[in-house]
N, C-alpha and C positions, 0 to 999 in steps of 0.2 A: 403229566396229565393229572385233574386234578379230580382225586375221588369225592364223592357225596356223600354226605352224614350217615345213609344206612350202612355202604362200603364199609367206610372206615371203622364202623359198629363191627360188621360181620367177620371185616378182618383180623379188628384187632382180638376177637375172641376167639379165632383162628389162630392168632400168634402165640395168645396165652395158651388155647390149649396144645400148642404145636412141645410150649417148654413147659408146661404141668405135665406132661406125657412123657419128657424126656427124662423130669425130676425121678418122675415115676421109678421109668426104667430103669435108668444110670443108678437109681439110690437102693434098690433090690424093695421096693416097698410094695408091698401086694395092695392087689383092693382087695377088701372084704365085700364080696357078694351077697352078706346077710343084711348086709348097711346100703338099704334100696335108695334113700339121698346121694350114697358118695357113685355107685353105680349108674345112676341116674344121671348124675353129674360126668362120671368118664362117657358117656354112650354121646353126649351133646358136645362133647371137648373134641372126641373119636368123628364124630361129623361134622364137625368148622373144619378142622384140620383136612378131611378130605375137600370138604371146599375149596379151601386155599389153596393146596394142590391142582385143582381140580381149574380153579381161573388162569392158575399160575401158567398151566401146561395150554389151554386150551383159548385161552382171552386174543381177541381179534387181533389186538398191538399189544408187544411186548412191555411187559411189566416190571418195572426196575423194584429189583427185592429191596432193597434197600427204602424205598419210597413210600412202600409196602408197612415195611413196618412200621416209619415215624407217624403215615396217615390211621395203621392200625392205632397205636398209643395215643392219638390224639381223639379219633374215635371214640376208645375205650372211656377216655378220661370226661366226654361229652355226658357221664352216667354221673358224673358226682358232680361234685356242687364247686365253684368257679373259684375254688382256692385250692385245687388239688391241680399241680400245674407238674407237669413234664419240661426240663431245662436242656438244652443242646449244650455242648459243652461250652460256650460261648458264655451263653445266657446261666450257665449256673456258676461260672466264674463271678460275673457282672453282681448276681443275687448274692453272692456269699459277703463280694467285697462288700456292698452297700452295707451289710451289717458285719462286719469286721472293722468297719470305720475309716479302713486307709489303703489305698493304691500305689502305684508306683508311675507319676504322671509328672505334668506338667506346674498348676495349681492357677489354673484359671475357672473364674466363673462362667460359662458360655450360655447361649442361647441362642438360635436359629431366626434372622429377621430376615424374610425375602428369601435369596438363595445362597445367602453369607450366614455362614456361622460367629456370631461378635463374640467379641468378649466382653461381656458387662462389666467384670472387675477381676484385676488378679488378686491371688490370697496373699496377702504380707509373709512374708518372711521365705515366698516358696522359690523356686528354679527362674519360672516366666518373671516373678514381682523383680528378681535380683538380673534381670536380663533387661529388664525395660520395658516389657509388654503393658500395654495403655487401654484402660476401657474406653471402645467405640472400635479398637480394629477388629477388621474383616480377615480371619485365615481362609486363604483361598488355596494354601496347597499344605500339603504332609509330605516330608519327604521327596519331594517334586511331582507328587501326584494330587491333582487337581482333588478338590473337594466342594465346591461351588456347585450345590444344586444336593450335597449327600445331606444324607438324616441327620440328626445329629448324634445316634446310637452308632450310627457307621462310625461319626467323623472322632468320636469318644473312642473309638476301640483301633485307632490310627494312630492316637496322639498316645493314650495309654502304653506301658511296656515297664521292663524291668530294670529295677533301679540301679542308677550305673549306666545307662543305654543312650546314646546319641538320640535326637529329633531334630530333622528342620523343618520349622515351619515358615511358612510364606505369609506375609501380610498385608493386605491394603489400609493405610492409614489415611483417616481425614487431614486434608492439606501438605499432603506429602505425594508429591508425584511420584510412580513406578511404585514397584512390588519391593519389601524390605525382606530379607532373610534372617530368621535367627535361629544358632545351634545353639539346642539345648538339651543341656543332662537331665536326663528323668530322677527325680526322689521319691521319695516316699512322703504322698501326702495323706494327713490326719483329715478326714472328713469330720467338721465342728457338728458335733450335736446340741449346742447352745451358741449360735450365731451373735447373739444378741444378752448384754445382760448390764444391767447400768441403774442408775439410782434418779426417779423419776423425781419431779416437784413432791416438794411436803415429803421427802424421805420413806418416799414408796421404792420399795426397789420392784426391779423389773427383771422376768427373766423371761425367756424366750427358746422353748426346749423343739429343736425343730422335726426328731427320729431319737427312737432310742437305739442309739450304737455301741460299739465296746468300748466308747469314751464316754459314758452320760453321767454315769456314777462320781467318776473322776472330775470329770470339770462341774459340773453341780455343782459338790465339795468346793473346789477352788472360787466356783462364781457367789458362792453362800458367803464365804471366809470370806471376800473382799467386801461382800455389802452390808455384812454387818460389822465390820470394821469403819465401813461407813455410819452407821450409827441408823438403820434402816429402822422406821416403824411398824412397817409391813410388806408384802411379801406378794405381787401377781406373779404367776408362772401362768405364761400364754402357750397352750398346746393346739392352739385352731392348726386346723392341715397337718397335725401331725399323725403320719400313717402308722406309727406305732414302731416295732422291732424287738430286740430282746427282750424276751421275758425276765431272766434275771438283774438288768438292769433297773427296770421298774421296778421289780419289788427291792434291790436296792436303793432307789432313787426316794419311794415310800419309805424306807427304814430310815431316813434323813427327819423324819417331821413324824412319826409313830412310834420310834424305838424300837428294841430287841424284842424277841417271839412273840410277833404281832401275826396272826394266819391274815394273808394278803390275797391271799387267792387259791382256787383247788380245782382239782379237774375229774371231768364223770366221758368217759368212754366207752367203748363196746369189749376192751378186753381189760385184766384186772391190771396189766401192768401201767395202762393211762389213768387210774382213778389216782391221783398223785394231790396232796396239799404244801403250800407254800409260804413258809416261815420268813419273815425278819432275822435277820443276825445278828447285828452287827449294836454296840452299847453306846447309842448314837441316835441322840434326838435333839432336835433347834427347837427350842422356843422363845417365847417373849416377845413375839409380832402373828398377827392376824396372816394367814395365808388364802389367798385367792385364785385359782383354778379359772382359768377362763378355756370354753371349749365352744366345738361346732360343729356339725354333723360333718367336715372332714377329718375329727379326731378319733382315731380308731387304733383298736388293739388293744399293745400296750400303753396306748396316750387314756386308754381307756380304763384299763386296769389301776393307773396311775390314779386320774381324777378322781373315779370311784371311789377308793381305796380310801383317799384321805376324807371322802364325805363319809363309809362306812364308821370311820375311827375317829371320826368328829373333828379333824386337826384341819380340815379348811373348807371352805364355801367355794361349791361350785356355780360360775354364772354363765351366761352365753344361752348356746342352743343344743339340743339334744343330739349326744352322737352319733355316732356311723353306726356303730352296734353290729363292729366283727369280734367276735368272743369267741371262735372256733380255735383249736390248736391242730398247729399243722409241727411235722414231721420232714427232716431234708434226711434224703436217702442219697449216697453219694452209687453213683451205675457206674459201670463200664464204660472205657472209651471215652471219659471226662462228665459224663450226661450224670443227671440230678431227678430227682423226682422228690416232690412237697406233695404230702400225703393229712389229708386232715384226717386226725386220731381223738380228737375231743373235744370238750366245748368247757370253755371257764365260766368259774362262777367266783365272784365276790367273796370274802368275810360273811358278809349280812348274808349269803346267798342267792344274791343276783345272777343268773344268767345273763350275760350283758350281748349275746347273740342276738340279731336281728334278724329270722329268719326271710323275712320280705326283700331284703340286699339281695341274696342268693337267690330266690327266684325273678327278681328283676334285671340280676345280671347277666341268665341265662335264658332270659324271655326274647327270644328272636324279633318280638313283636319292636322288644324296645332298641334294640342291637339296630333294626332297620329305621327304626323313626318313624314306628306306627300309631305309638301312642304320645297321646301331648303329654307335655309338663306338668298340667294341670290336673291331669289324670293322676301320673304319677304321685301329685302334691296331696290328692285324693288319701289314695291308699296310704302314703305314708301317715296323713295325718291319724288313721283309722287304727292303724299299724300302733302308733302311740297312745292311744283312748286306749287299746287294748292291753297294753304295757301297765296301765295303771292301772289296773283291775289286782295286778301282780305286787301286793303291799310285805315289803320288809324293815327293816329297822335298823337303825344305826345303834352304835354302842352303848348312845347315851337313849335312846327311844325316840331318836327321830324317825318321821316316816320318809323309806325311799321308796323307788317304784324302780321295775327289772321286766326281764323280757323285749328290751329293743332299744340299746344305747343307755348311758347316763341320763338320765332327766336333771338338768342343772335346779340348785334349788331357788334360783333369780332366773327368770329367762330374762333377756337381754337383745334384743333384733342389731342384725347389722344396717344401717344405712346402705340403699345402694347406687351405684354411678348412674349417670343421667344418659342419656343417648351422645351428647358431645363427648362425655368422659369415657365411653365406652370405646367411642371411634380411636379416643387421641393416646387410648392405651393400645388396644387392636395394630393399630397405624405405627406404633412406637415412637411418638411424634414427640413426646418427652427429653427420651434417651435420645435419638439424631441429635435436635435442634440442644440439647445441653454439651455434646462431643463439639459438634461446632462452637459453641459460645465459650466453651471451654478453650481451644486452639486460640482465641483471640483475647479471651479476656482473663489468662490465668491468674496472674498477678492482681486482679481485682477481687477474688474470688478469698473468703474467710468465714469461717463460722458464724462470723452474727450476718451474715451476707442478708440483704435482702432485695427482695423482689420488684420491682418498681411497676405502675401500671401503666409506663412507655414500654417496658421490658415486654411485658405481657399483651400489649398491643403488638409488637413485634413478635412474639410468637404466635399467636392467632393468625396474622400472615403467614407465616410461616406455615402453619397448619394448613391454611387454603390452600398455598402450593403444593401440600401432603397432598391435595386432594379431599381436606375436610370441610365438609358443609353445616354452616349454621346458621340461627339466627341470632340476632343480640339478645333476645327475652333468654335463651340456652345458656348465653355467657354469661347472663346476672347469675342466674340459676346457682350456675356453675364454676364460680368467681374465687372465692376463697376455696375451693379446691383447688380450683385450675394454678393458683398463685402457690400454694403449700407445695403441690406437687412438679412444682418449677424449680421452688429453692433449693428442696431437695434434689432433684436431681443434677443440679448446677452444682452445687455445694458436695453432693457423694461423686462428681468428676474427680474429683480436687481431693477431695478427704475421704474418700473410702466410703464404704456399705453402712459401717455402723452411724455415722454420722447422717448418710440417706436415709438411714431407718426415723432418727430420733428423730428427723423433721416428720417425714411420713405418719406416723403417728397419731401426729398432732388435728389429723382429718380423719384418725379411725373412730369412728363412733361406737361403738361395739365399748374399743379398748376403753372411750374418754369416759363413759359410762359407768363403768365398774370400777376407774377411778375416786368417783365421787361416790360410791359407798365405800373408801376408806375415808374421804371426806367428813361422811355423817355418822359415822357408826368404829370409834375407837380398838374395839374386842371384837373376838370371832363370835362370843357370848350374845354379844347384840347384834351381828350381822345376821347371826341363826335366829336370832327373835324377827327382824326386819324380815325375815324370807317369810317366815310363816305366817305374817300379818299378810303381806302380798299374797299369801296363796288363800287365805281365807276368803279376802276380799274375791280373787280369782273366782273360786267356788261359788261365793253366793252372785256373782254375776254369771256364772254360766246356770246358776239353778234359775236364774230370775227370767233367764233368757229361752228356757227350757219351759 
């Protein structure tokens, strides 16, 4: 049965005070009756607990205890703010690995199309890449139990287990009639916290930090060594979507391009043992190339603490759009019976002293209003913008006396807009009409298929049809529009059938405006010396256009 928000309130302070009462008793600890708060507080603990009781004995249909308490804890947790999260044993395994960086699976990439779970790609070197598993199949069974139609958080915790451990899985393959089986041994897969890292045109290198996990440090290091062995002039680290993770990674990841006892970040809480600051180590600093931070309001956390960090210490230019702005610290509490609870304990603040919290995130994510889709977009687009005007009221300083601004994400010091897809390109990503029609063209045209591969506009004629049969509708004015996207975003996916993810990237790319943008200010502007000069031209200009407008 399922309780309602006041329930679940009533109970769950039912349950607290059911074990604050037992702590009580069991622990021989008196109340002081002189102390009219703690008294105050036993007499309201003393009457939930008869409550509880009180439904428990007396409620029309029987109440499963158990049901009781998870709806209490969930209740309880509806008082704080939407990063204090209670974990089933399941779910805090699942949380732990994600930032532990490795499992013990398969090492395929998946993704949900339809009611098939595909595989987009498998990771080189794992269990499935060395068994022959192919991006475009469909795993329809685990084990000999159907999976066609589960989530894909179910079909993950089927295929997961411990390394050493048999799996069969079941597959539908493009042009391969019947179901294929293949047994395979689970290992132990490294989740890459740098997917991506390579040496773009003009001896830009490129890096591509996608979470920080308990390998960021580590491969950084190794992705650094090899691009300046390439002989790199300069340096993008693209952290868009990245939802952050270890703290001490970040501030390792910053001791790369800041040096040793550099304070990176420090924390203010409600008891003394969270008021904690955060040193550099480590006798370890790159120089001798401009470094470039590119971020987006899905960059948060430590993606956060990271970009800041190097605008606080003046060691690189941030560009892109203003972040996520979660600077809360949270707390993993390992429970009873495998269960978890993430407990926020404090809030970060920068070197300069940024608060890099966004307080408007946590009431928008706990706004029912928006949870149901009561409020537009553009509402939303409202407040945040207002959210930001107010952030900059909040002026601190960089090491060297630059001005930042705090109180609601990083404010990059180049803003930077992403271009966005057109209604066709919207469809034919939605649709997946990319990834099909390249699994197919792939079965037929392997051997024609090489890195300088290109697109032809018969090719592209041919999928366009091919999209109609998807069921997509357009006009021709849509495919001018949308012409040299639609051709980029073909090659690559033709070309990463055949060659893998990194090589889909580097074409992909080539249509990211955002990225191609912040390229061409290492174009114009050789030193970070003058990229800091170029920002602050732009924002003067900025300024006397919004006064002029005012």
């Amino acid at each position: 049965m399922k309780l309602n928000r006041m329930s679940k309130i009533i109970i769950s302070i039912s349950v607290l005070g059911w074990i604050i009462i037992g702590f009580l008793l069991f622990s021989s600890v008196s109340i002081d009756a002189k102390n009219s708060n703690q008294t105050n507080v036993y007499k309201k603990l003393k009457l939930f607990n008869e409550v509880l009781f009180k439904v428990r004995e007396n409620y029309v249909d029987e109440l499963d205890i158990g049901t009781l308490i998870e709806s209490a804890i969930d209740g309880m947790l509806e008082e704080t703010d939407p990063h204090t999260v209670y974990f089933t044993p399941d779910e805090f395994e699942r949380f732990s690995t994600d930032t532990k960086g490795e499992f013990g699976g398969l090492g395929i990439s998946i993704d949900k199309k339809g009611d098939y779970i595909t595989v987009v790609s498998p990771i080189e070197g794992t269990p499935a890449y060395r068994m022959g598993i192919l991006s475009g199949d469909k795993i329809v069974k685990v084990d000999g139990e159907s999976i066609v139609g589960l989530a894909t958080n179910e079909s993950i915790k089927l295929m997961r287990g411990e390394p050493g451990t048999k799996v069969v899985i079941t597959i539908l393959r493009p042009g391969v009639e019947g179901e294929l089986d293949f047994e395979i041994i689970r290992d132990i897969i490294k989740v890459k916290s740098i997917p991506y890292a390579f040496t773009l045109k003009d001896g830009i290198g490129y890096i591509r930090i996608r979470q920080f996990n308990a390998n960021t440090t580590k491969e950084l290091r190794e992705k650094l060594d090899e691009l300046e062995a390439e002989g790199i002039r300069g340096l993008l680290i693209d952290l868009r979507f990245n939802p952050g993770g270890l703290l001490n990674e970040a501030i390792n990841t910053v001791n790369e391009f800041v040096g040793k006892n550099k304070r990176v970040v420090f924390t203010k809480g409600r008891t003394k043992q969270t008021n904690l600051e955060y040193f550099t180590k480590y006798n370890r600093m790159r120089s001798g190339y401009p470094v470039v931070a590119l971020i987006n309001a899905g960059s948060a956390s430590a993606a956060e603490i990271f970009a800041g960090s190097l605008q606080d210490w003046d060691r690189g230019l941030v560009v892109g759009k203003t972040s996520f702005g979660k600077g809360s610290v949270q707390r993993l509490f390992p429970l009873s019976n495998g269960n978890g609870i993430k407990v926020t304990t404090a809030k970060y603040y920068i070197n300069s002293g940024r608060c890099i919290h966004k307080e408007l995130n946590d009431k928008l994510l706990k706004d029912k209003r928006v949870q149901n889709g009561e409020i537009s977009r553009e509402e939303i687009e409202e407040m945040e913008d207002e959210a930001e005007k107010e952030s900059h009221k909040n002026i601190f300083y960089t090491s060297e006396g630059r001005i930042v601004y705090g109180g609601g994400g990083i404010t990059p010091d180049i803003e930077i807009e992403q271009s966005r897809l057109t209604k066709l390109g919207v469809e034919l990503r939605r649709k997946n009409v990319f990834f099909n029609y390249s699994v197919d063209y792939m079965i037929k045209h392997e051997s024609e298929i090489e890195k300088n591969f290109i697109t032809t506009d018969k090719l592209i004629q041919d999928f366009l049809e091919y999209a109609k049969k998807e069921g997509i509708e357009f006009e021709h004015a849509e495919v001018d529009s949308t012409y040299d996207w639609i051709k980029n975003e073909l090659t690559g996916n033709i070309v990463g059938r055949k060659l893998g993810a990194v090589e889909l990237y580097k074409i992909a790319i080539k249509e990211d405006t955002q990225l191609q943008k912040t390229l061409e200010i290492f174009e114009n502007y050789a030193t970070l010396e003058e990229m800091f000069a170029h920002a602050e031209e732009l924002k003067k200009e900025k300024e006397e256009l919004t006064g002029k407008s005012e």
